[in-house]
VOBA-1610 file (N, C-alpha, C; in pm, whole numbers, padded with zeros to 5 digits, always signed):
BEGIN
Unk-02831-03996-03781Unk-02863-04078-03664Unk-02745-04075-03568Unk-02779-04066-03434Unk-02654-04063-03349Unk-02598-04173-03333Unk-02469-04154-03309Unk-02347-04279-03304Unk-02398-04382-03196Unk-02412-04512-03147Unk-02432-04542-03027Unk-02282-04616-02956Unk-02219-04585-02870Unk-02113-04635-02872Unk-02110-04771-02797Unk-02104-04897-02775Unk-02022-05010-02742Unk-01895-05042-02667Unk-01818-04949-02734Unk-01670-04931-02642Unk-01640-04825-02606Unk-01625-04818-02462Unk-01527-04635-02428Unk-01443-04677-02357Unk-01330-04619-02455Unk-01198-04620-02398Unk-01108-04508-02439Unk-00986-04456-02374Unk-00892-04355-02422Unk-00775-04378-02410Unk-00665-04453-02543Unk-00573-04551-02521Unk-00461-04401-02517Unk-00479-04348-02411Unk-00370-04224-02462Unk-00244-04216-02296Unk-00121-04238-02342Unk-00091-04173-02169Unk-00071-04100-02122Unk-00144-03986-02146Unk-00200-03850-02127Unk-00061-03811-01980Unk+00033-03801-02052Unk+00177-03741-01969Unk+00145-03559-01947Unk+00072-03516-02050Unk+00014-03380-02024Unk-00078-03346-02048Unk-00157-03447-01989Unk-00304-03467-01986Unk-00381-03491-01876Unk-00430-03401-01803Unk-00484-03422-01662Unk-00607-03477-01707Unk-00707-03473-01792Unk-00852-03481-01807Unk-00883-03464-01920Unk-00961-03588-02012Unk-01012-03617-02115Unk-01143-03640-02162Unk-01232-03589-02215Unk-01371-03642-02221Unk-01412-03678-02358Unk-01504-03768-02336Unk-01544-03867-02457Unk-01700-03900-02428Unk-01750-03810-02519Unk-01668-03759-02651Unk-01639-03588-02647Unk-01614-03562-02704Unk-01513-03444-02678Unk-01616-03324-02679Unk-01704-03335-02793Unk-01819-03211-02748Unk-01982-03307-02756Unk-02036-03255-02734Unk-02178-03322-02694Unk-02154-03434-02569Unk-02272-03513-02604Unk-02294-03620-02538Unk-02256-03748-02582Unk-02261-03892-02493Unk-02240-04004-02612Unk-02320-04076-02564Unk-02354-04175-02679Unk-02526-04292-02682Unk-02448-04380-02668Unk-02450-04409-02523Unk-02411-04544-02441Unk-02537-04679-02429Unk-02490-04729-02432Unk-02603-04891-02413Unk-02554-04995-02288Unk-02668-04990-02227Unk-02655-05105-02098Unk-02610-05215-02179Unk-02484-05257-02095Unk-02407-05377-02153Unk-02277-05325-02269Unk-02274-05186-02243Unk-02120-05154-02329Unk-02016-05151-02218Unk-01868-05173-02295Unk-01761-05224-02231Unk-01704-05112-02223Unk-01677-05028-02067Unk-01601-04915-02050Unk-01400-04988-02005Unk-01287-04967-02086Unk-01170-04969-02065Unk-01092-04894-01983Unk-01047-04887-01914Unk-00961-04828-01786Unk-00841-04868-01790Unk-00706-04779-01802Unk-00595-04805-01820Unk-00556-04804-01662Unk-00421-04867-01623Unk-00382-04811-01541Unk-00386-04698-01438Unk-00315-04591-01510Unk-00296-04430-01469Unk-00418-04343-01510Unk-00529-04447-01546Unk-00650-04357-01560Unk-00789-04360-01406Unk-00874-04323-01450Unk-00995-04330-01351Unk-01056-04290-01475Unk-01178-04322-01461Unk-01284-04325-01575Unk-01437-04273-01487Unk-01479-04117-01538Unk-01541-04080-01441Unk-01708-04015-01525Unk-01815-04077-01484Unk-01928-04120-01566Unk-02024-03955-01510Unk-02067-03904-01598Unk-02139-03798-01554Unk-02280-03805-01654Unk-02348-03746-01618Unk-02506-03671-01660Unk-02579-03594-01621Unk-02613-03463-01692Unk-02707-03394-01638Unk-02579-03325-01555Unk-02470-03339-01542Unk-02396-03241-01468Unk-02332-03355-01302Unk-02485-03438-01311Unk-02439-03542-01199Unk-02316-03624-01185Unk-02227-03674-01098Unk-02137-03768-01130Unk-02200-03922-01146Unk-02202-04030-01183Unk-02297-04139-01165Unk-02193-04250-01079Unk-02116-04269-01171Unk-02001-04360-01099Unk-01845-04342-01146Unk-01779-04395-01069Unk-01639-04404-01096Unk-01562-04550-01154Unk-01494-04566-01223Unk-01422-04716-01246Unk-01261-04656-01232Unk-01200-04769-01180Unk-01043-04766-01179Unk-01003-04883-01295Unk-00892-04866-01289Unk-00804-04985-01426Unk-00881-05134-01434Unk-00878-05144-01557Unk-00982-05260-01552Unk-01097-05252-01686Unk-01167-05365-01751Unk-01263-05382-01790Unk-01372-05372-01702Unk-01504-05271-01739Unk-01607-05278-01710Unk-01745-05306-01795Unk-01824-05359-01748Unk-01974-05347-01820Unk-02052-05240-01759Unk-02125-05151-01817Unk-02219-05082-01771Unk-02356-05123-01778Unk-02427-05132-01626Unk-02528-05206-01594Unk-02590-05157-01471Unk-02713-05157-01455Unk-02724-05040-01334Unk-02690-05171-01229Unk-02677-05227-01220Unk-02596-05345-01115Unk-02481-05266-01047Unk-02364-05189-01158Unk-02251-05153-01087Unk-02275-05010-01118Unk-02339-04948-01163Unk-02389-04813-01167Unk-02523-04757-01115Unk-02553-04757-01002Unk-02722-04813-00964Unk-02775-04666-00992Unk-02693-04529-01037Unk-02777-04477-01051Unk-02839-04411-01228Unk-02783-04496-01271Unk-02861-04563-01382Unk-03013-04577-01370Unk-03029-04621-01298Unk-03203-04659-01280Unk-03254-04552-01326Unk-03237-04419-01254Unk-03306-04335-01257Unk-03325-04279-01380Unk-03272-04299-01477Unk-03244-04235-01622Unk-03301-04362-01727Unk-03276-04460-01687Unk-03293-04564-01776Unk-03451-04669-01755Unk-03548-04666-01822Unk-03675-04726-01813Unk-03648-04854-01852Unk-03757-04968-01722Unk-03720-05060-01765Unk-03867-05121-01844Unk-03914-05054-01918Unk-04046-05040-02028Unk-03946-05084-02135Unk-03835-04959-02185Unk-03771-04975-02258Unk-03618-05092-02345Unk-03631-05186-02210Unk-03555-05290-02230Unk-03374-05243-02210Unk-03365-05356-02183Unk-03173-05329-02167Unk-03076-05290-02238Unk-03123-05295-02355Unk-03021-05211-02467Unk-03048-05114-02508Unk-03131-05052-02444Unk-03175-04920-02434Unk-03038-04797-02421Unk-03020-04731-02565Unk-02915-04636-02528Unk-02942-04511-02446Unk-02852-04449-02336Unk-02836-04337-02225Unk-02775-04252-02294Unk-02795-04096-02276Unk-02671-04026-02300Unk-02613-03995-02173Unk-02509-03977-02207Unk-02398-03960-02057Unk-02266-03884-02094Unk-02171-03850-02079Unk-02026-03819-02112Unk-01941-03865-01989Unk-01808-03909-02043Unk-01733-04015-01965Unk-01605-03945-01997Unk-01554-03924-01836Unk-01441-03826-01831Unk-01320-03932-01760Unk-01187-03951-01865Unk-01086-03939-01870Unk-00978-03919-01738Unk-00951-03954-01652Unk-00869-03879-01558Unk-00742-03927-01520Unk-00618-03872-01567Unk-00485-03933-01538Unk-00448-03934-01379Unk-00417-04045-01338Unk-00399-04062-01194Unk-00236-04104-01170Unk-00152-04029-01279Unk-00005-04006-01257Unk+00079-03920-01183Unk+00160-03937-01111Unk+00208-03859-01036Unk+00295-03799-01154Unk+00263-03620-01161Unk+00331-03524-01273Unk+00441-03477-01191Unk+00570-03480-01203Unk+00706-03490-01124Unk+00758-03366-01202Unk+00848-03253-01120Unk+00979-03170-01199Unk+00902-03100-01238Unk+00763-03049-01171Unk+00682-02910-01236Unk+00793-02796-01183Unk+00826-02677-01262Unk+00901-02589-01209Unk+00843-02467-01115Unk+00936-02413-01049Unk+00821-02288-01011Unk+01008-02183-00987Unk+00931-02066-00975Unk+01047-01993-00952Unk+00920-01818-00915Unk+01029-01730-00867Unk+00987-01595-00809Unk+01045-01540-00913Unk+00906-01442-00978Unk+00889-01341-01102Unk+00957-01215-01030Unk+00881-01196-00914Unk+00954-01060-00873Unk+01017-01097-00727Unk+01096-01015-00662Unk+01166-01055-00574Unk+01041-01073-00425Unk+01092-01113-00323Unk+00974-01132-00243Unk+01085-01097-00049Unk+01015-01015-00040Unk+01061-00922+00096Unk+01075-00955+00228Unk+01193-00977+00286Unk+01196-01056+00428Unk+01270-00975+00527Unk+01154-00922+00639Unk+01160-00818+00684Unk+01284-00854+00794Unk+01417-00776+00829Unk+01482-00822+00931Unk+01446-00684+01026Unk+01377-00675+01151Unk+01416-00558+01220Unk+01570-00545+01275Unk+01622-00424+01313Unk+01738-00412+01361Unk+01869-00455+01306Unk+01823-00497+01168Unk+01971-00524+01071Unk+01976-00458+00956Unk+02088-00379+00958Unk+02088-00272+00842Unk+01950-00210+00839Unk+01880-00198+00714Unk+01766-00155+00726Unk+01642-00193+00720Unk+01685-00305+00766Unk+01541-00378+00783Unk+01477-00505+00692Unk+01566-00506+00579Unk+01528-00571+00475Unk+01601-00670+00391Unk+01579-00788+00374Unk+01658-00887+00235Unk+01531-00876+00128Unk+01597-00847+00034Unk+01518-00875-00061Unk+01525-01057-00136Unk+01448-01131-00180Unk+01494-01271-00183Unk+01431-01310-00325Unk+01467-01415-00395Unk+01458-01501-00535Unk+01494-01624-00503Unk+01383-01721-00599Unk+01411-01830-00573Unk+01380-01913-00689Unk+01373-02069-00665Unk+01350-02141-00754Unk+01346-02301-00704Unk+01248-02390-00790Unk+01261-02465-00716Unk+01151-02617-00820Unk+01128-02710-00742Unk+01058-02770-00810Unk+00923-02890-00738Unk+00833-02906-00800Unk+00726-02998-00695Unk+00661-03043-00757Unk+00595-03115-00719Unk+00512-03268-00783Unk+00367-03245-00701Unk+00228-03314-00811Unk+00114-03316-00769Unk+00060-03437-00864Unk-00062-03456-00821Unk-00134-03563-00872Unk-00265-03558-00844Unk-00336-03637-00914Unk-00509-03616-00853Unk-00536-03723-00823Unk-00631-03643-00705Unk-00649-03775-00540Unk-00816-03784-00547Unk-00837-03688-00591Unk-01010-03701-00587Unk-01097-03750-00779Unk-01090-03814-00845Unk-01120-03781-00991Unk-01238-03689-01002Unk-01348-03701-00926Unk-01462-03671-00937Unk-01463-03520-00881Unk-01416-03494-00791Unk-01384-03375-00729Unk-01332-03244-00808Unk-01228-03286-00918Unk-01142-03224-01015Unk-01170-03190-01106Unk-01332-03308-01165Unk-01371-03271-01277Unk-01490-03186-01284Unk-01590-03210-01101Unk-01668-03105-01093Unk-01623-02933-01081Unk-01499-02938-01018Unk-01452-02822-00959Unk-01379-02733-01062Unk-01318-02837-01142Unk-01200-02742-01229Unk-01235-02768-01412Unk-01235-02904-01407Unk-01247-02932-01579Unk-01398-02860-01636Unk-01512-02851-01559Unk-01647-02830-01592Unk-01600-02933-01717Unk-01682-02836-01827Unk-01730-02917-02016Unk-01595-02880-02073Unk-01540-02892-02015Unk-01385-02896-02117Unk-01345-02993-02174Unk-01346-03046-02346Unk-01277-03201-02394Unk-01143-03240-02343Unk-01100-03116-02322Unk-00909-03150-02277Unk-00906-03070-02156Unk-00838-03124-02071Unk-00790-03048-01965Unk-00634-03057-01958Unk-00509-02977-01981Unk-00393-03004-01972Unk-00320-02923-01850Unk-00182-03014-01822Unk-00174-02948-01676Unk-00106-02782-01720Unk-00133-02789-01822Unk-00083-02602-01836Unk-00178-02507-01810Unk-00317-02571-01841Unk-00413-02502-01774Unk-00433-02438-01649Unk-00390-02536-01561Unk-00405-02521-01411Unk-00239-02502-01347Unk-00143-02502-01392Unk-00038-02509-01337Unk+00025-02348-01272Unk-00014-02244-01393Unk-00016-02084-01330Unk-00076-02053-01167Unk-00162-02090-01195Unk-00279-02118-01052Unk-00193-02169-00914Unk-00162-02343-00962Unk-00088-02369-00857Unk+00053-02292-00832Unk+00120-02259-00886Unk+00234-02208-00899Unk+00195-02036-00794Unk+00112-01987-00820Unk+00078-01840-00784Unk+00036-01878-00653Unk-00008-02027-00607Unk-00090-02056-00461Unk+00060-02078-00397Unk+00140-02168-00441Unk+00267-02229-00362Unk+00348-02060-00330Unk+00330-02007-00459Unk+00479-01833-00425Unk+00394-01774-00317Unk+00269-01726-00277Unk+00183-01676-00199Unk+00226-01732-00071Unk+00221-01867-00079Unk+00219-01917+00095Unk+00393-01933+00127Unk+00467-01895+00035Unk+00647-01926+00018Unk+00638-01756+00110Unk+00573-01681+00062Unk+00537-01516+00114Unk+00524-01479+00202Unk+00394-01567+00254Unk+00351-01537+00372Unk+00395-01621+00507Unk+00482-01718+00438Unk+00618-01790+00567Unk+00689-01724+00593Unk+00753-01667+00464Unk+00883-01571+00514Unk+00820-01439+00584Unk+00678-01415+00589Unk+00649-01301+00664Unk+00628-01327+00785Unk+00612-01451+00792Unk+00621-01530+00968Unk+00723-01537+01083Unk+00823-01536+00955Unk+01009-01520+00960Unk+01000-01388+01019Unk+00921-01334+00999Unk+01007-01184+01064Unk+01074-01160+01203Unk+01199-01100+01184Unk+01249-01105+01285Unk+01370-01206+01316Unk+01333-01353+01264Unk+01379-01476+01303Unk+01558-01462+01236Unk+01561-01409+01134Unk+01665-01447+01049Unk+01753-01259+00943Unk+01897-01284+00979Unk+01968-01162+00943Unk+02000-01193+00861Unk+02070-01331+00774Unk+02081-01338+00660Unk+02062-01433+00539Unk+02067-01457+00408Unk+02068-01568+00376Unk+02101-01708+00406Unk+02181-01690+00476Unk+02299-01812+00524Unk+02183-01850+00640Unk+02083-01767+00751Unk+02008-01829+00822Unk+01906-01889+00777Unk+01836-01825+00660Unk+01727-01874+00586Unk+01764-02048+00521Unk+01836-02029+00466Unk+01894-02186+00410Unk+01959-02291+00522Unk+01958-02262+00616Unk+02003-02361+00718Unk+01905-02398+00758Unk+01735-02359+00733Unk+01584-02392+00744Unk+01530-02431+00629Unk+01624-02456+00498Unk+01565-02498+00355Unk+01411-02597+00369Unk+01456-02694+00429Unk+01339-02815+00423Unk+01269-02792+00515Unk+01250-02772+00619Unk+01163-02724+00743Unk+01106-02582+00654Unk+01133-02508+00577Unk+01056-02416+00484Unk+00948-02472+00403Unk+01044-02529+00320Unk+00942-02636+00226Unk+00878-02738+00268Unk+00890-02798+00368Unk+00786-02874+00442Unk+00617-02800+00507Unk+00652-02684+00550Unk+00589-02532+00598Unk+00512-02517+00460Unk+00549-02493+00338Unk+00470-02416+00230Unk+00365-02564+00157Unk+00424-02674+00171Unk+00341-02795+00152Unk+00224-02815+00201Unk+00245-02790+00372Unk+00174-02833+00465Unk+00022-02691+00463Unk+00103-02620+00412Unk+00008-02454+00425Unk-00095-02460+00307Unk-00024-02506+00203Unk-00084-02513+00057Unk-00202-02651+00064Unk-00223-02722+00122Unk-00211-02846+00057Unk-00393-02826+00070Unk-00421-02747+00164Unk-00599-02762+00142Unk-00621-02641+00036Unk-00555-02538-00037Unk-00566-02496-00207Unk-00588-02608-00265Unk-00500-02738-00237Unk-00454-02867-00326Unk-00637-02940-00353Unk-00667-02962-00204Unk-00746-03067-00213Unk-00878-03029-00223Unk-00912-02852-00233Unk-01059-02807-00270Unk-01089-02847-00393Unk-00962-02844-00453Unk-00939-02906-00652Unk-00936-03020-00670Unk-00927-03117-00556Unk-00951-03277-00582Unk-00791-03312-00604Unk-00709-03216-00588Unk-00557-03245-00619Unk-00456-03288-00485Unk-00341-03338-00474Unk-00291-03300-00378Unk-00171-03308-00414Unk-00039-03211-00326Unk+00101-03159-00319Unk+00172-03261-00314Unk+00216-03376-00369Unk+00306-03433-00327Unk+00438-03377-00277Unk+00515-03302-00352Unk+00620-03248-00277Unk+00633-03077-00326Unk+00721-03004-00244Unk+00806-02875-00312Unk+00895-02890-00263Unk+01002-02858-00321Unk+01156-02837-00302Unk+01189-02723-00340Unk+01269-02648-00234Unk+01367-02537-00230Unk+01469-02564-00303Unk+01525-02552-00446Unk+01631-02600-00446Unk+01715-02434-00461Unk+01649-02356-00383Unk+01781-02204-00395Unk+01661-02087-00359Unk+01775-02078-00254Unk+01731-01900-00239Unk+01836-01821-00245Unk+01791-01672-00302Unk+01944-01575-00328Unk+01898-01460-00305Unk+01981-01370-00294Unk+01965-01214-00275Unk+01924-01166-00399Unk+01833-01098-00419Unk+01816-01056-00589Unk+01898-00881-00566Unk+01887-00922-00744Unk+01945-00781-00765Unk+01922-00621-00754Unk+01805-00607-00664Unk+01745-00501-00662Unk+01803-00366-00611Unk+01786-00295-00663Unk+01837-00114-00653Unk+01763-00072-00546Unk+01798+00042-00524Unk+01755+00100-00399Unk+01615+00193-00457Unk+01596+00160-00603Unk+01519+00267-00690Unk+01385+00140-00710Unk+01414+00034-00711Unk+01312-00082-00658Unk+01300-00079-00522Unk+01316-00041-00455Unk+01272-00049-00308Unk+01221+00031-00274Unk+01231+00107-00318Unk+01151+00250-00296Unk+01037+00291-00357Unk+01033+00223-00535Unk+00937+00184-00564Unk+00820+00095-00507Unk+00900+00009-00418Unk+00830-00092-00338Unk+00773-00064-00218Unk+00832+00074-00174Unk+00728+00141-00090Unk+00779+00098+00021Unk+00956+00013+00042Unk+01040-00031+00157Unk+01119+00074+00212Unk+01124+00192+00166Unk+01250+00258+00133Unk+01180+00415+00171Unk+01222+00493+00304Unk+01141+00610+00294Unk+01249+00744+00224Unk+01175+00857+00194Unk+01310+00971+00137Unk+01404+00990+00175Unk+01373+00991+00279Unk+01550+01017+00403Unk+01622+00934+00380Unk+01606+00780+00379Unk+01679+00698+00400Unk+01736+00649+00234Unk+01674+00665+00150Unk+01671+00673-00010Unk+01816+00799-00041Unk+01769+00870-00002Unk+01865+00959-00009Unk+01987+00966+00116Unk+01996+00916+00170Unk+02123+00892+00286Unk+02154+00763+00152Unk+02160+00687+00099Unk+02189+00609+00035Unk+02237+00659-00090Unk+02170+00714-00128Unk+02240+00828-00297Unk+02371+00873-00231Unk+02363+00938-00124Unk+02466+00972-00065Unk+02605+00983-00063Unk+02562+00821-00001Unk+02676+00770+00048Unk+02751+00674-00057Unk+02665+00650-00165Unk+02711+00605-00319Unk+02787+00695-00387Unk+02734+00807-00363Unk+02830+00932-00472Unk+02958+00974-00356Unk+02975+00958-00277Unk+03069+00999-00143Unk+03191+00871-00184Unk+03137+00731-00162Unk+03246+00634-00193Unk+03284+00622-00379Unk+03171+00688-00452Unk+03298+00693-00606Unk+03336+00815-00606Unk+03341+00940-00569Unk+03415+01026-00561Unk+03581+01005-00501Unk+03549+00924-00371Unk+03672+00919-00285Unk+03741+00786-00406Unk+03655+00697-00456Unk+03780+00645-00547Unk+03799+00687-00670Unk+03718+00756-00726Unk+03709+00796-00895Unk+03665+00920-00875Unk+03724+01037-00809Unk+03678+01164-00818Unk+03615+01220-00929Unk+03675+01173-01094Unk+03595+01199-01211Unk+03502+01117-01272Unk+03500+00994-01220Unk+03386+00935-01260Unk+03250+00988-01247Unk+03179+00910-01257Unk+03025+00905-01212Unk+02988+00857-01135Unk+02888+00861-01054Unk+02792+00784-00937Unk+02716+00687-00971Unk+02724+00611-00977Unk+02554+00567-00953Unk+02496+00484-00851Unk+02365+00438-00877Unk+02292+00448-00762Unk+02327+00323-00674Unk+02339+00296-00577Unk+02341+00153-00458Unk+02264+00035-00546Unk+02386-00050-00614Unk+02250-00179-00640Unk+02325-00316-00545Unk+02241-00397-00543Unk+02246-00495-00492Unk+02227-00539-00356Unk+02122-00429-00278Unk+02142-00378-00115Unk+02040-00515-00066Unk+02017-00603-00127Unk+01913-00669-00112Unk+02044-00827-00041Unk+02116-00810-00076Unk+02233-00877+00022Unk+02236-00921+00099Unk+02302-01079+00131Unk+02245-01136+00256Unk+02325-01097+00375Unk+02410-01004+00367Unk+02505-00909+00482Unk+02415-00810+00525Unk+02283-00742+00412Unk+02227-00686+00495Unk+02185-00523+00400Unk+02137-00449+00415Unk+02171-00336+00321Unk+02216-00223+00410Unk+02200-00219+00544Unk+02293-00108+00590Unk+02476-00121+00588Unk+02507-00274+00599Unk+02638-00287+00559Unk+02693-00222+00441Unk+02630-00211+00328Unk+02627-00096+00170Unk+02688-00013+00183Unk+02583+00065+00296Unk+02586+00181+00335Unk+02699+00258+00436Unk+02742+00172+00525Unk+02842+00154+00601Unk+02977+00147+00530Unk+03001+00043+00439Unk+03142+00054+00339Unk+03136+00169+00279Unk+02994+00191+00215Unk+03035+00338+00112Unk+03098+00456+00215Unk+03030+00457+00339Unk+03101+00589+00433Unk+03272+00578+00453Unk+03254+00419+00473Unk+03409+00348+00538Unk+03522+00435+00421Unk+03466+00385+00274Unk+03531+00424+00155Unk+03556+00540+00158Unk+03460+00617+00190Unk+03478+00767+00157Unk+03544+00857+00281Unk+03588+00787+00364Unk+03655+00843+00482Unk+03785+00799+00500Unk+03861+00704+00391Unk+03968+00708+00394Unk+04089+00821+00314Unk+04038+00865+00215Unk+04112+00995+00193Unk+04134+01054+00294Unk+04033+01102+00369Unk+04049+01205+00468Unk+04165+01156+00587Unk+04196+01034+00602Unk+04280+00995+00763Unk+04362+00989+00644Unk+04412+00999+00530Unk+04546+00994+00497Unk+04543+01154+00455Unk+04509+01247+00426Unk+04549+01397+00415Unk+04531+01466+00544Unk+04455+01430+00652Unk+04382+01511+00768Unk+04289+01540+00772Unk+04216+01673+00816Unk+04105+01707+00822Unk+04038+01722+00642Unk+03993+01675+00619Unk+03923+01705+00438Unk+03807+01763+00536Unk+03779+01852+00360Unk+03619+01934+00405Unk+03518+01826+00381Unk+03387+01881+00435Unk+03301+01774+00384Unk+03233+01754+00299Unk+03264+01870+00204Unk+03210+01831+00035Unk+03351+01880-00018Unk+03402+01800-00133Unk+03497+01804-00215Unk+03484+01952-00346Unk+03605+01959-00394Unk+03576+02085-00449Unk+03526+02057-00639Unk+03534+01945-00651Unk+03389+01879-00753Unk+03332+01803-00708Unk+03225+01847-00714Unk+03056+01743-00681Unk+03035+01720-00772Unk+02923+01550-00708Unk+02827+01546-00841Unk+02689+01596-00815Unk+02610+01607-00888Unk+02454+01654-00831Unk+02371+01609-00750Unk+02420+01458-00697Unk+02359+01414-00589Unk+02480+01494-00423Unk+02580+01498-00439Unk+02662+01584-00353Unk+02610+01750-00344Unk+02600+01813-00462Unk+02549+01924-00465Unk+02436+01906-00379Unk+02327+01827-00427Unk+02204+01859-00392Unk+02192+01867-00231Unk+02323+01759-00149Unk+02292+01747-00002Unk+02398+01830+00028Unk+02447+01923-00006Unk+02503+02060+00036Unk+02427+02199-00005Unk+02363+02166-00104Unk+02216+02282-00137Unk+02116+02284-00071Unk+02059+02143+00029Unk+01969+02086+00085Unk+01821+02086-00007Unk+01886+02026-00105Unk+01744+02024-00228Unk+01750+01856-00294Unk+01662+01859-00348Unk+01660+01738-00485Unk+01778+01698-00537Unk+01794+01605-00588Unk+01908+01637-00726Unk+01874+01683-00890Unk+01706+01597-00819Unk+01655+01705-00967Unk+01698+01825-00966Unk+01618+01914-00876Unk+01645+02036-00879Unk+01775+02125-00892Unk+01895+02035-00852Unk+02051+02045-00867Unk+02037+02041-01095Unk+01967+01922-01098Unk+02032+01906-01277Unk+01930+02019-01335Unk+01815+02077-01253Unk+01703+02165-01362Unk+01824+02269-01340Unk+01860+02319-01245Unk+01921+02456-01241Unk+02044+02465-01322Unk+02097+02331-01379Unk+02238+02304-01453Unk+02135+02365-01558Unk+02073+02287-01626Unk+02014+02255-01737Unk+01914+02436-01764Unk+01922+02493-01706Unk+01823+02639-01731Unk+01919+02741-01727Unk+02093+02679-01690Unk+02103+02812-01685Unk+02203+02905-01590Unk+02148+02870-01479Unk+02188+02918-01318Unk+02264+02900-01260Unk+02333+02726-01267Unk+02417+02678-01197Unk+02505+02645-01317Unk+02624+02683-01272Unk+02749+02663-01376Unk+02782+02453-01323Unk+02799+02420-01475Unk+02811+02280-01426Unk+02864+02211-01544Unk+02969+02076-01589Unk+03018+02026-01642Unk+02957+01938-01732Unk+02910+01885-01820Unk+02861+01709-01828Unk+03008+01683-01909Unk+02998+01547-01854Unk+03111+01448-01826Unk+03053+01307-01920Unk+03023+01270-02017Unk+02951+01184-02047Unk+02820+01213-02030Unk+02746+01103-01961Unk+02628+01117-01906Unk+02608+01202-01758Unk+02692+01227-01723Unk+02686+01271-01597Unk+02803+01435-01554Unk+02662+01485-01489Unk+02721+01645-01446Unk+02851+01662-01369Unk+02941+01777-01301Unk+03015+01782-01224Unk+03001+01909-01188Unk+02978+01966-01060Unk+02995+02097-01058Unk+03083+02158-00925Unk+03149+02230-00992Unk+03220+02286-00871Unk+03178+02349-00768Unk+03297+02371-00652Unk+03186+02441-00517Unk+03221+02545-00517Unk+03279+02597-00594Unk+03272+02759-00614Unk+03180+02823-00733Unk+03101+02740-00792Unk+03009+02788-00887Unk+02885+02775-00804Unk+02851+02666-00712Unk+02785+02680-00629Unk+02799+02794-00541Unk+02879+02810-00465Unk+02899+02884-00369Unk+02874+03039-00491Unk+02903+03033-00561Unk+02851+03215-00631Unk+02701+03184-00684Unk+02657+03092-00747Unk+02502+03056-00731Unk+02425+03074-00626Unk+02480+03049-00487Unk+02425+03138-00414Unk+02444+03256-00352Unk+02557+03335-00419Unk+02526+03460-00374Unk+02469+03531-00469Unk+02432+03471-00582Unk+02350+03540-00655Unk+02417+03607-00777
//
């Protein structure tokens, strides 16, 4: 025989608990004249058939089609007043959830024209608060027949809506700003901007933004081998950058190794990088005089822009055979007279 219930209540303070239903699967055999409980930080939200019927805030209630009038329609009055309904009665925390985190998975691109090359790459982090403004709205839209709704459910979601519109501000920015130092002197006028942008995502869900906070933006660490991946970065300019990386550790570590430009994502800019590495590599030369313009060991990215090829194609020809060449650790060295007889054949 089914349960008929008398009391509904959910003594829980659902701190990570957006939405509760009772009973948790099926339906429940309610009776005109049972006592629905309402805490505080709850809303107590009456459905059937998928319909919403009524809402209660904190407080003792009786259920009676008096304060539920659409009761009538379900309930015969052939059948007398203690006549049990089925219905399910949804739970809804009406706490403001504070110190949700959010932060940028991958870096996010802020176009500067006419500085260095065009680009900061940016990371952030930060934190914001929401709450639910609509009960009924939240539970048609988002909870459907779910017994639990927790804010981990839905928090990916919001989090992916707030980084999106954090995105498409700074793509608004274009132009506006050369470096970090300008971006953060607009911190809150930002985050006021991504609130104000977001907030109807917020309220199609019955939710709304109480706050976001910027608490940091930074240059991320990205290579010039992520940017290019990123489809920021064209060959020419990818390679004027290999360049000018193997040009400034040669001129200080002639036997070292190269490697590639990281960190161009800098709030100075990434042609500034590019600019020191030349600066670097042109001071040997004003203290001996005229230097040639390839040194008499290269590395394979030097080779390659005196071969006018790849650098792959610089390490296949080490590696097959052809080109006389060093390894040094991980990394080749080849002279310019093994070159220079590599190409005469």
């Amino acid at each position: 025989m089914a349960r008929i219930f008398d009391v509904i209540e959910y003594p829980n303070e659902m701190r990570e608990e957006l939405a509760h239903r009772f009973p948790e699967k099926g339906s429940g055999d309610f009776r005109i004249g049972s006592q629905v409980i309402v805490r505080e930080s709850q809303t107590a939200v009456f459905f059937r058939d998928g319909k919403a019927l009524d809402t209660f805030d904190a407080g003792r209630h009786t259920i009676a089609t008096a304060n539920v009038p659409l009761l009538i329609d379900f309930v015969g009055k052939a059948f007398g007043d203690r006549t049990p309904f089925t219905a399910e009665v949804y739970y809804v925390s009406r706490r403001e959830f504070l110190n949700r985190k959010w932060g940028t998975a991958q870096p996010i691109p802020l176009q500067t024209p006419g500085v260095g090359l065009g680009w900061l790459l940016l990371q952030g982090y930060g934190t914001y608060a929401y709450e639910v403004a609509d009960p009924q709205q939240f539970i048609t839209q988002i909870v459907g027949a779910q017994g639990t709704y927790r804010t981990k459910d839905i928090e990916n979601d919001l989090r992916s809506r707030m980084l999106r519109s954090l995105s498409d501000m700074l793509g608004e920015m274009k132009g506006k700003f050369e470096t970090v130092q300008d971006l953060l002197a607009v911190q809150e006028e930002l985050s006021a901007g991504i609130r104000a942008k977001v907030q109807d995502d917020f309220e199609a869900r019955g939710l709304t933004l109480k706050s976001f906070v910027i608490a940091n933006i930074s240059p991320s660490k990205t290579t010039a081998d992520d940017l290019r991946d990123m489809g920021l970065l064209d060959t020419n300019t990818y390679t004027q950058l290999q360049a000018a990386d193997a040009m400034r550790e040669a001129a200080v570590n002639p036997s070292g190794g190269a490697g590639l430009t990281a960190g161009i994502g800098a709030g100075v800019g990434i042609g500034n990088v590019m600019s020191q590495a030349l600066a670097g590599a042109s001071q040997p030369a004003a203290q001996t005089g005229a230097a040639p313009a390839f040194p008499d060991v290269m590395t394979p990215t030097e080779a390659a822009a005196y071969l006018k090829v790849s650098e792959e194609d610089v390490v296949a020809a080490i590696e097959a055979g052809d080109l006389a060449g060093k390894k040094l650790g991980k990394a080749y060295r080849i002279s310019k007279s093994a070159i220079e007889k590599f190409l005469n054949g």
